[in-house]
C-alpha positions in Angstrom: 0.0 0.0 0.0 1.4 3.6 -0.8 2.0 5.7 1.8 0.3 9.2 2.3 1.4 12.1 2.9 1.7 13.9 6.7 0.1 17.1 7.3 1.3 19.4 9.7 -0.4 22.4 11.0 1.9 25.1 11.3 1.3 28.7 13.2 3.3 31.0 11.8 4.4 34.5 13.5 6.4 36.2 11.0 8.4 39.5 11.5 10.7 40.3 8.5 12.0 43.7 8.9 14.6 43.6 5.4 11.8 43.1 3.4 8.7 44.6 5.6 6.4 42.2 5.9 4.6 40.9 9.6 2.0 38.6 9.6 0.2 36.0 11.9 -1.1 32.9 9.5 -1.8 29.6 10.2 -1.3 27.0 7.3 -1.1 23.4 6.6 1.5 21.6 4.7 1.3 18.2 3.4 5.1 16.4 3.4 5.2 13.5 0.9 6.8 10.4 1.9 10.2 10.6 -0.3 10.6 14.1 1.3 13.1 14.3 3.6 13.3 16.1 6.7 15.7 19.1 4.9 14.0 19.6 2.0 10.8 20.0 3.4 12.3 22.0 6.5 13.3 24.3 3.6 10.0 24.3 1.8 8.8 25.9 4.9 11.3 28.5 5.5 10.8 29.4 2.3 6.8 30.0 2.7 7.6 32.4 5.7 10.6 34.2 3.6 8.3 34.8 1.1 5.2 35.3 2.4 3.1 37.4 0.9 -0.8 37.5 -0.1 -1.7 35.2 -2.4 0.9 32.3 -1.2 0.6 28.9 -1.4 2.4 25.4 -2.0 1.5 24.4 -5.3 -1.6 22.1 -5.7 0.2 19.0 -7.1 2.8 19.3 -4.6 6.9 19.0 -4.7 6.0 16.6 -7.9 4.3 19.1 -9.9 6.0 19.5 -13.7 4.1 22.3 -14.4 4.5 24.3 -11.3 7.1 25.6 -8.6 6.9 24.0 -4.9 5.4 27.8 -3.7 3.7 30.2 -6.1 2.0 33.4 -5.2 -0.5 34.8 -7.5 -2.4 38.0 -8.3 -6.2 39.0 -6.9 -6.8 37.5 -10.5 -5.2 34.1 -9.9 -2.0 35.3 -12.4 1.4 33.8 -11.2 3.8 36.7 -9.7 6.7 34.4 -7.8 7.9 31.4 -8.8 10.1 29.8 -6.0 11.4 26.8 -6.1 13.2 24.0 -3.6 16.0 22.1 -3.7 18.1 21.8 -6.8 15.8 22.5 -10.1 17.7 21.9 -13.7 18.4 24.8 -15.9 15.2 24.1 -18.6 13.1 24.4 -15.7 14.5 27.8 -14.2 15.0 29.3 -18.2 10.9 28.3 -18.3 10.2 30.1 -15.2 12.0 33.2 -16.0 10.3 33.0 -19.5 6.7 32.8 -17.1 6.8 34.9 -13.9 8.9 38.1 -13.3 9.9 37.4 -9.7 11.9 33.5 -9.6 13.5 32.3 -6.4 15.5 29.2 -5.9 16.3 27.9 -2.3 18.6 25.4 -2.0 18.0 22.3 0.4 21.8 21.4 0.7 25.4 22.8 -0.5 24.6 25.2 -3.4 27.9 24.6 -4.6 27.4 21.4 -7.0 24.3 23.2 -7.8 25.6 26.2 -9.9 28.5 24.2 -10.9 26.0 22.4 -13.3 24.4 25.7 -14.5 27.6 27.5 -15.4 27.8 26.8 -18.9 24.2 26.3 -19.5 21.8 29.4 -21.2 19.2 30.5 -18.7 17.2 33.1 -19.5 17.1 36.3 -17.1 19.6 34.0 -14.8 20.8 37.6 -13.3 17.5 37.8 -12.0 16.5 34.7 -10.8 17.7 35.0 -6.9 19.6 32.1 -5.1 18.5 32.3 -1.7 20.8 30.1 0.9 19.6 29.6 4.3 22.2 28.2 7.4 22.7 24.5 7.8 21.9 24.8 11.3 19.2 26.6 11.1 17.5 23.9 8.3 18.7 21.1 10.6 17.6 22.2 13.9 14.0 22.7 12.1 14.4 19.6 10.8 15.0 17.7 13.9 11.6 19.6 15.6 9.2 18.8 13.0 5.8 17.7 14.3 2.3 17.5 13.2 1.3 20.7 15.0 4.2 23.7 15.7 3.8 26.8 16.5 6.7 28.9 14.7 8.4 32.9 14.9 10.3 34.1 12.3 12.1 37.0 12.9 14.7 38.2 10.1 16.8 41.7 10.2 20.0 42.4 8.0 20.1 38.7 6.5 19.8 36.8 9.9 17.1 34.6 11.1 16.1 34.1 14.7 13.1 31.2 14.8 11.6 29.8 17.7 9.6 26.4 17.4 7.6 24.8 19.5 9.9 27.2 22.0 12.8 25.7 21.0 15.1 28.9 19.6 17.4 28.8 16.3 19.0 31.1 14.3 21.0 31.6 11.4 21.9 33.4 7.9 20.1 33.8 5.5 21.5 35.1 2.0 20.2 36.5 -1.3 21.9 36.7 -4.8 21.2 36.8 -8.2 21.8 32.8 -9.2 24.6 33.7 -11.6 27.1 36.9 -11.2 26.3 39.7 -13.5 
């Protein structure tokens, strides 16, 4: 029998003074069973790093073709952001720069090998698409405190996190780029 997906009911509190946004939401988020604990760690952080209105994780989940892992659309349901998880190939980021204005790519592990294998490869916009790299520790220590319900605060000024979770309290990094040097 396949295995299901978990749910987890998250609360967020989210206090980002570099880009200006503050918000109390509460959200569910479905991990699928080949997930693992850092990727989907990520897939959260991300949410809260980008929240804005019109958020959500896309509807088919992290093994969608046609859409990112997050997407945030419009009052008319258009697509504005494009952010994707883990390590996406270059066909897929030159079709999202061709589709949205805003692309994001966050990285679940070492970005090195990452943009090592886009180097030589034609991206369209690629100075604009923006390589967002969060702290190990910081992914980890989420990682190791998933549960079904958490309550979570996300604080970030000048490129650091602070993030408390289920009162347990983390911090770490967190760095924007353009994904390849103008």
């Amino acid at each position: 029998m396949a295995q299901t997906s978990t749910v987890h009911s998250i609360e967020l509190e989210l206090a980002d003074v570099d880009r200006g946004a503050y918000a109390t939401v509460a959200f569910k988020a479905a991990r699928h069973p080949s997930e693992t604990a850092d990727f989907f760690a990520t897939r959260l952080l991300a949410f809260a790093l980008e929240y804005a209105e019109g958020i959500a994780f896309s509807k088919g989940g992290i093994s969608d073709l046609d859409e990112p892992a997050i997407v945030v659309r419009d009052l008319t349901g258009a697509l504005t952001a494009w952010i994707e998880i883990g390590t996406p190939d270059a066909n897929r980021l030159h079709k999202a720069a061709k589709a949205v204005r805003r692309v994001a790519v966050y990285p679940h592990k070492d970005p090195g090998p990452f943009l090592a294998s886009l180097a030589d490869v034609r991206i369209h916009r690629a100075d604009e698409i923006e390589l967002v790299t969060i702290d190990r520790p910081l992914v980890e220590g989420l990682a190791a405190r998933l549960d079904r319900r958490m309550s979570v605060t996300l604080s970030v000024t000048e490129g650091q996190a602070y993030l408390t979770v289920n009162g347990a309290h983390l911090e770490g990094a967190v760095t924007r780029r353009p994904l390849v040097a103008l």
